[in-house]
C-alpha positions as CSV (number, residue, x, y, z in Angstrom):
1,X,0.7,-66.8,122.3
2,X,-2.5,-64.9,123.3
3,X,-3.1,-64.0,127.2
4,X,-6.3,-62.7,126.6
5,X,-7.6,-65.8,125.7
6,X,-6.2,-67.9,128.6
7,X,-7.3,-68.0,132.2
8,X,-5.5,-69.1,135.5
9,X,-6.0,-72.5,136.3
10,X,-4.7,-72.6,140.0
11,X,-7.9,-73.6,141.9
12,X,-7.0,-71.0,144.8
13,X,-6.5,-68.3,142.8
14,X,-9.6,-64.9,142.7
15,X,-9.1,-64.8,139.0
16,X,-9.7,-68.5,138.1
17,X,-11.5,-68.6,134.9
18,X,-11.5,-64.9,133.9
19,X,-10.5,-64.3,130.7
20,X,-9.1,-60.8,129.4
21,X,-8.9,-58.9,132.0
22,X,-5.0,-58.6,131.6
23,X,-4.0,-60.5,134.3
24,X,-2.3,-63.0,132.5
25,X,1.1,-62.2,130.9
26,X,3.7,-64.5,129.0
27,X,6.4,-65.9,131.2
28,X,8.4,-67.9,128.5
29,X,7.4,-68.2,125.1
30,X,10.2,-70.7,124.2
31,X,8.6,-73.1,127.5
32,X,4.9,-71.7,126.1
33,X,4.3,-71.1,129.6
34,X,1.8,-68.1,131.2
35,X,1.9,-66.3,134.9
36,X,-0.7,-64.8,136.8
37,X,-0.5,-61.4,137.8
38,X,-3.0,-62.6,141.2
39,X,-1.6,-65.4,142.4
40,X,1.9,-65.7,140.7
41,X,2.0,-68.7,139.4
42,X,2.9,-70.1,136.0
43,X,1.6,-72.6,133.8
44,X,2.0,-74.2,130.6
45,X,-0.5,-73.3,127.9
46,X,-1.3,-76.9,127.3
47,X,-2.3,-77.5,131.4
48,X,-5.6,-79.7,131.6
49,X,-5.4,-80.8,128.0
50,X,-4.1,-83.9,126.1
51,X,-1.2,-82.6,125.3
52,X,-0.2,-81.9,129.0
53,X,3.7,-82.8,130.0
54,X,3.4,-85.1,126.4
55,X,6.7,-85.7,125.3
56,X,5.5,-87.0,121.9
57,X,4.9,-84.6,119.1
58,X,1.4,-83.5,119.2
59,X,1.3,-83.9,115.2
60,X,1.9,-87.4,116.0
61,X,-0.7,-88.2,118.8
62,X,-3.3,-86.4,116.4
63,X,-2.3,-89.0,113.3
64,X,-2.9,-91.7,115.8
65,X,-6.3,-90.4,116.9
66,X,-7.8,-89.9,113.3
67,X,-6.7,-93.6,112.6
68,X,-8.7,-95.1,115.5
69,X,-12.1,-94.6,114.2
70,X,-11.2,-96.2,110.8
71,X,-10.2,-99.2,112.5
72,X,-6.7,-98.4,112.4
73,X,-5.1,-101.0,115.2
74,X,-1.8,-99.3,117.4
75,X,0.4,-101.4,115.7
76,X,-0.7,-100.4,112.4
77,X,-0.5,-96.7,113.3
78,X,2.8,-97.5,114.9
79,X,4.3,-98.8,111.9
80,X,2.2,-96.1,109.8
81,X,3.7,-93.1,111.8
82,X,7.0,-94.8,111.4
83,X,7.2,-95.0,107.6
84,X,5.7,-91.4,107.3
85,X,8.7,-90.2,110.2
86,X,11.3,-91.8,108.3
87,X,12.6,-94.3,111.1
């Protein structure tokens, strides 16, 4: 985890959108989750992308995305992800 390279993404907060200027620090690296030194809060590292409060492993979603353009159906890639996961 690298908080040089995130910024805060609290829409009230002075340093939205700066980058490396140390005021971002890790708050939990088991949670992956970041705080602002400016406005306190904390946020995931995957806030505002796909992967947002996703429950399913990302590895997973990712298999499922690269089958879509083949033509790969979501019951194929269901039954797909399911043989390659063992269940």
């Amino acid at each position: 985890m690298n908080p040089q390279s995130v910024f805060c993404p609290n829409l009230a907060c002075a340093a939205r959108g700066k980058q490396g200027q140390d005021n971002i620090s890790v708050h939990s690296r088991k949670e992956k989750r970041y705080r602002c030194a400016v406005c306190q809060q904390t946020f995931s590292a995957t806030k505002d992308t796909l992967f947002y409060r996703l429950r399913t492993d990302s590895v997973q979603v990712m298999l499922v995305i690269r089958c879509w353009p083949m033509g790969v159906r979501r019951k194929r890639s269901c039954r797909r992800l399911a043989m390659m996961s063992g269940r």
